[in-house]
N, C-alpha and C positions, 0 to 999 in steps of 0.2 A: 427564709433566708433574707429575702426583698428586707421585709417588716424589720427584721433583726439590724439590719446594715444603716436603715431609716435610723433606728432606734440607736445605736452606738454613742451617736457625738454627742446624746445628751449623761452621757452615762460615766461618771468618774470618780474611782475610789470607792466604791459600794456605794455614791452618794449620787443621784440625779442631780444635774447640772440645772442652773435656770436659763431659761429659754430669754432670748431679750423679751422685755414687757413681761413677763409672768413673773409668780408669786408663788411660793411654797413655803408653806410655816410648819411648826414642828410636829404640830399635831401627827403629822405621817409618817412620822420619823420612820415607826416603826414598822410600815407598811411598804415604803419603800425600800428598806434592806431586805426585807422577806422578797422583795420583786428586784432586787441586784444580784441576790444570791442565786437567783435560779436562773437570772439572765448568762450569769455566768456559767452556770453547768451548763446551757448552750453552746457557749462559747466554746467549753472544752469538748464536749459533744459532736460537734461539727469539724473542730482542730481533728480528731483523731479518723473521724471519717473520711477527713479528706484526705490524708496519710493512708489510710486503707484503700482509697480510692485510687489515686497514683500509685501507689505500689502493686496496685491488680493490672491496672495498668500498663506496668513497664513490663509486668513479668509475662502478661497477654504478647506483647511486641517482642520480646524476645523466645518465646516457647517453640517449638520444635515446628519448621515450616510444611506445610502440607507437599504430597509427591512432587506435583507441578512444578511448585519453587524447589525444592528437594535438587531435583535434575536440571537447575538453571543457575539462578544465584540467590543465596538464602537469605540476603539482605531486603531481596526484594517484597518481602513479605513488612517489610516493615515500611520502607521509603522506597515508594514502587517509580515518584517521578523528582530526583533530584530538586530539579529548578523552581517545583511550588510544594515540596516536601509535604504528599500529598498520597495517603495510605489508601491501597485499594481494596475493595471485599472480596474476599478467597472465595477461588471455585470447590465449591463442597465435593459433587464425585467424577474422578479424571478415571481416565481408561489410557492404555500405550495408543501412540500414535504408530500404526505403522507400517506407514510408507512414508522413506525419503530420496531424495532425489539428489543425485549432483551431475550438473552439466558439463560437458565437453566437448566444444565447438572443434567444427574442424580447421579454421584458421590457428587453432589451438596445437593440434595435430602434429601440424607444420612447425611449428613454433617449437614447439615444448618437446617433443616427441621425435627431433631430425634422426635420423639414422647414424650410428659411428662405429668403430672397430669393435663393439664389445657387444652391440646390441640393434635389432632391427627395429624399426618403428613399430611393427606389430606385436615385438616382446613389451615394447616400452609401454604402448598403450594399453597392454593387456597387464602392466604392473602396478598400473596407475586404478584400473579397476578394481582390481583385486583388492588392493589398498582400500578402496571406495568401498567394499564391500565388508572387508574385516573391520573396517571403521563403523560399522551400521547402516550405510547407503543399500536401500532395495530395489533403486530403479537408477535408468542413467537417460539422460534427454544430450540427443546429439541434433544437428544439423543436416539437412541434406539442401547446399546452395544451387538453385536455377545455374546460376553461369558457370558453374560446377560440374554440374552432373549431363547437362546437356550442353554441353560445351562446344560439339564438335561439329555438328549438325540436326535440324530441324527435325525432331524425331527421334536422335539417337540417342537414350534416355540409359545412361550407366550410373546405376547407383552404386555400385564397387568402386568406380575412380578415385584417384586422388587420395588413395587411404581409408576414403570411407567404409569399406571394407575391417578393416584392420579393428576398426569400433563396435559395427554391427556385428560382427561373427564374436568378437569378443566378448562383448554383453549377452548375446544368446548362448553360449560355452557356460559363462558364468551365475548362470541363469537369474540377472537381471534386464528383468522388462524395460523397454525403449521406450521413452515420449520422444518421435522423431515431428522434428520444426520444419516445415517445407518452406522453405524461403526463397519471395522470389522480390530481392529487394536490389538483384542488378540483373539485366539481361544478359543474355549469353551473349558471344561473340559476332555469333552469326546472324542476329536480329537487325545488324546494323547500326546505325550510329543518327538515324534524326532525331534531329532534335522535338519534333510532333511525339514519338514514343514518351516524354518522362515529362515527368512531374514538373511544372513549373512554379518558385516559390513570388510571391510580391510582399511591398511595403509600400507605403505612403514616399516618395521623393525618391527612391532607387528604380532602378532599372528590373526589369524579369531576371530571375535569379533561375537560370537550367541549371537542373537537379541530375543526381546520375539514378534516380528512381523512377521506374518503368510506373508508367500512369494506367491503371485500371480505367481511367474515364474512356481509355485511347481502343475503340474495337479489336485492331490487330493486336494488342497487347494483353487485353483480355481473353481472347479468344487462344492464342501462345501458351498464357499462363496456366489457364483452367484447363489448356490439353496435357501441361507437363503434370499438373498435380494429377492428374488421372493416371498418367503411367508410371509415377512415382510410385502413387499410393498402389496399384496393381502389383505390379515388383514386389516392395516391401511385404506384402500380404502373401503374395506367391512362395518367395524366400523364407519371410521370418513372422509369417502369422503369428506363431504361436508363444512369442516374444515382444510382438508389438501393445503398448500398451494405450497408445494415444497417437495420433496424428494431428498439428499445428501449424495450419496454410497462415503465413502473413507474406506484406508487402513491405512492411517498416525496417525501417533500418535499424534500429534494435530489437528485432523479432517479437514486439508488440502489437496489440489492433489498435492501431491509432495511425494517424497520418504521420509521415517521418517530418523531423525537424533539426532545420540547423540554420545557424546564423540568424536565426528568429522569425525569417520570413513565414510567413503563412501560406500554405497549398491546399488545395491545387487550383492556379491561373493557366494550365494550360487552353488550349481552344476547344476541345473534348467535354474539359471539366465544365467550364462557362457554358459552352452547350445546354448541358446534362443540367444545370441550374436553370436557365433559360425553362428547360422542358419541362422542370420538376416546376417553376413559377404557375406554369399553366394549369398543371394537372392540381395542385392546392387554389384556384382559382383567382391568382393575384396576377394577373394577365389574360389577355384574353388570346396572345398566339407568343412564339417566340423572338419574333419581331421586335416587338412593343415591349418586351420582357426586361429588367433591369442587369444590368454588369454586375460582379460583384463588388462590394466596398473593399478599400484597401484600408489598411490601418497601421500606425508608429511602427516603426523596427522593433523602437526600444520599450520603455514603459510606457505602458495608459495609467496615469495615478487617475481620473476623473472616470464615474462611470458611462459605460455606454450603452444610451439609452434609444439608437436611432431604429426606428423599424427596419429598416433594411438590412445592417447590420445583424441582428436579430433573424431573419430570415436568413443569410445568409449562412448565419451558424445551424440552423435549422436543418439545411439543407446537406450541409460537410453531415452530421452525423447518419440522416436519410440514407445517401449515398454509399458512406462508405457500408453502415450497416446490410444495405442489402447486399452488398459485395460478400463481407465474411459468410452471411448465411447460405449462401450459393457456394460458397467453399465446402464449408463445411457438409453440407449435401454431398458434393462429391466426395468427401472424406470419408463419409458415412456409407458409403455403397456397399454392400456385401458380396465381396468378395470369397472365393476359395484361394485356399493354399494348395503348395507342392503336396501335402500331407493327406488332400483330400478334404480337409475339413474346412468347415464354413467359418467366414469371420465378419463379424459386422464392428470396424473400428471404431475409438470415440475419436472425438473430435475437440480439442486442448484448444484455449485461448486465450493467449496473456495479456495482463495487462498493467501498465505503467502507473506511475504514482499520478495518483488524481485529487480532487478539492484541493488547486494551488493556484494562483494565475499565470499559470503554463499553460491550461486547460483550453484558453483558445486559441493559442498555436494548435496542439496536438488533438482538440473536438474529444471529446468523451463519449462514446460507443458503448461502453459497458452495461449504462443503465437499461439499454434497450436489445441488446445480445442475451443477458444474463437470465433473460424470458424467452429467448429462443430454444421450440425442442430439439433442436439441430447441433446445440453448445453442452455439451457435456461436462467439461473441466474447467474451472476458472483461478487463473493464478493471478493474486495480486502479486505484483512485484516493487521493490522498494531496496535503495543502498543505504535510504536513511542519511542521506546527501542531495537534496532535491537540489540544490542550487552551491552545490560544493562547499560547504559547511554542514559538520553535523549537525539533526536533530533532534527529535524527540522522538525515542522508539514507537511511543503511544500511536502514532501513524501505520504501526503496524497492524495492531490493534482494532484501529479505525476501519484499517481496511478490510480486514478481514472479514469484520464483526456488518460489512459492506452488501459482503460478497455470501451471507451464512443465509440469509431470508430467501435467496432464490432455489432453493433444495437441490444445488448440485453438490458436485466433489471440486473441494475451496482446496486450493494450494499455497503459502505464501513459498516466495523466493527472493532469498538473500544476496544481493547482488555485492559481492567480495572486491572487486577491481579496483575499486579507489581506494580503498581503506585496507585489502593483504597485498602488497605487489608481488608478482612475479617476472622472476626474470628470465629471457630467452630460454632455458635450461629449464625449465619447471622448477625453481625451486624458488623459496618466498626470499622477498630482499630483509635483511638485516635491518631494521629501524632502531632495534632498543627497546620494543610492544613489550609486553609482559604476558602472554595471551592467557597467562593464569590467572593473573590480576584481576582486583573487581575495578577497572579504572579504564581509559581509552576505548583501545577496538573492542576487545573482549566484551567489555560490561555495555557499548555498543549493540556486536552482535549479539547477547545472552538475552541482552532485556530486548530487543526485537523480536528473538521467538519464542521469548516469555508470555508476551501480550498476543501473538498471534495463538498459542495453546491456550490464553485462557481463554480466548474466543472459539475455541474448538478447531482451530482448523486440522484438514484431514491428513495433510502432507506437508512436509518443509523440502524446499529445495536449495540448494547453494549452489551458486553460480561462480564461474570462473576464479574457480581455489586450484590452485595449482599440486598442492600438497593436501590429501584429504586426511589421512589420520591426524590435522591440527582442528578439524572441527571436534573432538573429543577435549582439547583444552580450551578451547573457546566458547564451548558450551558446556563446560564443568565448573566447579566450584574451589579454587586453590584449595579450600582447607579439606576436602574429601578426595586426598591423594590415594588413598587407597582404594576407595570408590572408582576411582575415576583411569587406575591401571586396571580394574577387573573389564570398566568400561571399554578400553582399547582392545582388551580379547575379545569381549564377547557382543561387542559393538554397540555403540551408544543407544541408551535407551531414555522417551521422552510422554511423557505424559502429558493426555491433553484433555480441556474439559468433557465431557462424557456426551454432552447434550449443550446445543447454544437455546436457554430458553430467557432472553434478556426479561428483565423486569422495567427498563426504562427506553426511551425511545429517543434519540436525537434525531432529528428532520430539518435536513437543507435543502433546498431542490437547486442539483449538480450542476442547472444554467448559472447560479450565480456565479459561478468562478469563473465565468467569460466577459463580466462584467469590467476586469482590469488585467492586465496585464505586467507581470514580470517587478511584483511590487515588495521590493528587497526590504527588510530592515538593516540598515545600516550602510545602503547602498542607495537605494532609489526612493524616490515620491518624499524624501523627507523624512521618509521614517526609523527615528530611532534604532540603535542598537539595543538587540538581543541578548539575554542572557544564554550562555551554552545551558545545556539539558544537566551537565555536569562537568565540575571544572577540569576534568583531565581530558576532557574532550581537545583541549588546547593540542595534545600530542597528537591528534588526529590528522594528518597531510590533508588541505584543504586542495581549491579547483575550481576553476571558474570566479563565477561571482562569489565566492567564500573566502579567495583571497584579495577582495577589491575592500578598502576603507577597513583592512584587518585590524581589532582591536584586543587584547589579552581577555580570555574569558569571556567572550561575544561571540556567538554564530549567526553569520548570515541567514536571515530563515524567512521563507515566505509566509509573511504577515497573516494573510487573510486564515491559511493553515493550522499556523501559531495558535491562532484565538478558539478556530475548531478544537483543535488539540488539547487548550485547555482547558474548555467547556466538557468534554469528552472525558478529561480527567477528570474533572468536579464530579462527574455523575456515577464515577468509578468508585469515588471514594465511598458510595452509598449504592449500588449496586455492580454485583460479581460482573453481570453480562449487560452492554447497552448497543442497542440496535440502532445503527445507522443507517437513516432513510433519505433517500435522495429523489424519490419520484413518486408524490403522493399515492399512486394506481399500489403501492405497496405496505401503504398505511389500514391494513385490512384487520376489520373487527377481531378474526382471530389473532394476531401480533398485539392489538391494543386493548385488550382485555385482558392481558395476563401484564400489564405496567402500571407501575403506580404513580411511575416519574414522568413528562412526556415535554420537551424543549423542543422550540421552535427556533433555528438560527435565522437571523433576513438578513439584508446589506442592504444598508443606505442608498436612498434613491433608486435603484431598481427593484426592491421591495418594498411599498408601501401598503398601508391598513385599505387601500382601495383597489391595488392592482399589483401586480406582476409585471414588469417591462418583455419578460420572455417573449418568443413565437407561442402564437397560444395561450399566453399566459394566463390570461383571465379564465379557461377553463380548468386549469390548474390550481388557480388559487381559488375557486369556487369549489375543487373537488378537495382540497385539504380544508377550506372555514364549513362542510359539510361534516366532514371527519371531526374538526375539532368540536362542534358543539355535541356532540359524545362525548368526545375525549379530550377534554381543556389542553391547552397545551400553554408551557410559559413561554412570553415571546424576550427572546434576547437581542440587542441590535447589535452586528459588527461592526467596529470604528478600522477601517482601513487608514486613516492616517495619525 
């Protein structure tokens, strides 16, 4: 075709054209119409082939979409990412997913569920299940809060108060299993009020920021904490062994394992936490006592656009995840105790642990623990969680995906959960606000939520959970397809059904190591560091109520989206377009022969300046980037550079 295309511009009228400078005389007349004639039945030749070829084509992108897409949105089989119109490889064998899950806080309880002349809170909440479960919901995860339940006094551990009750007997009647959340992210009453107890946040120019979060660095506090989850977890198992399906100790203020955050400050400065850093300098041998030991660094409120390359910084960060990680896995120890039930029989619970949207420049406010948990035999359950809003503008589902496909190499049971609150409102009363959504539509929220757990099924995950939906028979129109109406009422009887890949056996590898996204911080597009406005993922995203920094420097068809994300995201999608399943690796130690033996693709992400061809800026780095250039001369990997600004 090259040769032929060469050959064209000398070719006119069944006559060869003369070249400048060359000579053709008639002698050949008649050799060169024998060689036009048959350039021409090329010509026609290739016209009709390529007409065969786009028309197999089109009818390939329109033909009947596999189960997966089937039970989500059927467009997405063809344009799976709006913003770089960018088709992905179908999972060949899915199996039903089935367990899901929808949450119900008990601040919810209160709220949604008050009592009136017509009905008690324990009808209301028991309608609301019920609902949860003709909808296709097979489990429910409620709350059980520290300043809640032992409210009264040092000891006096009531997990019926305050309604809690009203949820657990409900769920076990209805015979949907509990993931109960033990949270102990405010102290009870009676603990006191110093200010040595909680969390302290800092920045570079402000003052110590008291937090109302009880500090695990603080002995009394720990020592408080780990006795309530012990008689929590006893209770529950006593009562309703045989209905509990998980147990989930956090401290964060949005029932995550991560450090809590707000107003940007970073934690924890209290004198406990410095301590415990101090100590931990010594025992890594970069001190010789805790004396002589170094303070922590403070860093901007706002953005870091430049990266940060200081060693101590770096240690610093080292230490936040140390810390807190041995924290959870002593949790979950205790969660994990075997206990008996009322019933006589033995129970050995698991042990659930969520966690928050990660590879963003949030990562070092909130330290990233996952990588290093998700190898603990102690962790049983791992739920990514995600609104698909990291910075109050939507993004790009593909982050579901990401995450999921994250969390699939460490052989636990993967959960994603949909976090509903910004994008369904509810109001006092449980019921959702009027906007004008379409939730049938393939546009806005809907095509939002569908293609988020679109991407989390092709990545196999185990379970979907929804959080804070007020109304749960509207997850059957928000995960249906408007045009399979009839479909989609057999759905609301007989409860939504979803299919999920069969097996995650990726064929490609994407590999970032998860320290770099502590490298900057909070770097907006279209907001901070200079960078550019974002394309939305799809333009009805515009009808989406933004929040925060999503509605700062708001632009028509522009989402605020964290940069560094953005470019994961769309590397992530490139490799989609060419393989069904791609495995995302954040911590060499999981670049192992058996995962890269079965890839054919295998991308290497870095950042500027704290990744170079010689070193790693990380804690440790150099033993890290000496255990992936080990790996890669096996297994080549391409390297891609991110441009943060």
């Amino acid at each position: 075709m090259n040769m032929l295309h060469k050959q064209l511009p000398f070719i006119m009228n069944g006559r060869l054209a003369k070249k400048r400078g060359s000579t053709v005389d008639n002698r050949g007349g008649i050799f060169i119409n024998i060689l036009s004639f048959f350039l021409k039945q090329q010509l026609i030749f290739l016209m009709i082939l390529f007409v065969i070829v786009s028309y197999a084509s089109f009818t390939l992108q329109k033909e009947s979409p596999s189960e997966i897409q089937y039970h989500l949105q059927q467009h997405n089989d063809v344009n799976h990412g709006y913003m770089t119109s960018k088709r992905f490889q179908r999972i060949k064998k899915t199996s039903p997913m089935d367990d899901k899950y929808i949450t119900i806080w008990l601040h919810q309880v209160h709220r949604w569920f008050k009592e009136d002349e017509n009905q008690t809170t324990a009808q209301k909440v028991k309608s609301y299940l019920l609902d949860a479960k003709e909808s296709g919901f097979t489990h429910v995860m409620f709350d059980i809060p520290w300043a809640w339940t032992e409210r009264e006094s040092h000891g006096n551990v009531q997990i019926h108060s305050f309604g809690k009750e009203d949820v657990l007997a409900a769920a076990c009647e209805l015979n949907l299993p509990l993931h109960v959340v033990v949270t102990m992210r405010e102290l009870p009453p009676w603990a006191g009020e110093d200010k040595k107890l909680f969390e302290w946040g800092r920045s570079k120019g402000y003052d110590y920021d008291l937090t109302t979060g009880p500090s695990p660095a603080h002995p009394e506090v720990w020592q408080m904490a780990t006795e309530f989850l012990e008689m929590v977890s006893t209770q529950l198992i006593e009562k309703y062994g045989h209905c509990i399906a998980s147990l989930s100790p956090t401290f964060n203020n949005e029932f995550e394992t991560r450090y809590s955050q707000e107003l940007n400050h970073m934690r924890d400065y209290s004198d406990h936490s410095i301590g415990a850093y101090k100590e931990w300098q010594v025992n890594k041998g970069l001190s010789s006592s805790p004396k002589t030991a170094e303070d922590p660094p403070t860093f901007d409120r706002l953005e870091i656009c430049e990266p940060i390359l200081d060693d101590k910084a770096w240690q610093w960060f080292e230490f936040r995840e140390d810390f807190l990680v041995d924290k959870y896995v002593d949790l979950c120890k205790i969660v994990k105790t075997v206990r008996k039930g009322e019933d006589g029989k033995t129970y050995d619970p698991h042990c659930l642990l969520h966690f928050g949207e990660m590879f963003s420049s949030t990562d070092i406010l909130n330290s990233n623990i996952f990588f290093k948990l998700a190898t603990s035999e102690f962790v049983d359950h791992l739920v990514m969680d995600s609104n698909m809003a990291l910075f109050g503008a939507p993004t790009s589902p593909s982050i579901v995906g990401i995450l999921v496909s994250t969390a699939q190499v460490y052989g636990k049971e993967v959960h994603y959960e949909a976090a509903t609150e910004r994008i369904l409102l509810c109001d006092d009363k449980g019921q959702i606000v009027e906007t004008g959504e379409d939730f049938d539509g393939d546009k806005g929220v809907s095509l939002l939520v569908r293609s988020g757990v679109a991407r989390a099924l092709e990545a196999g995950v185990h379970s979907l959970g929804i959080t804070n939906l007020c109304a749960p028979r509207t997850i059957n129109n928000l995960l249906s397809h408007k045009e399979e109406d009839t479909k989609r009422s057999n759905a609301v009887k007989k409860g939504l059904s979803l299919m999920r890949a069969s097996l995650f056996e990726p064929t490609a590898v994407l590999f970032i190591p998860y320290q770099a996204f502590y490298a900057y911080k909070l770097v907006i597009s279209g907001v901070s560091c200079g960078v550019n406005h974002t394309k939305c993922w799809h333009e009805s995203f515009d009808q989406i109520p933004t929040f925060g920094h999503g509605d700062v420097n708001k632009k028509p068809g522009m989402c605020n989206t964290d940069i560094a994300q953005y470019q994961l995201v769309n590397i992530w999608d490139d490799l989609r377009t060419r393989h069904a399943q791609v495995a995302v690796i954040a911590d060499p130690d999981q670049l192992t022969d058996e995962l890269l033996k079965g890839t054919t693709e295998r991308v290497f992400l870095s950042f500027p300046h704290v990744m170079t061809n010689e070193s790693w800026k990380f804690f440790e780095g150099e033993k890290l980037f000496s255990l992936f250039k080990e790996k890669s001369k096996k297994y080549p990997f391409s390297d891609i550079h991110v441009n943060i600004h």
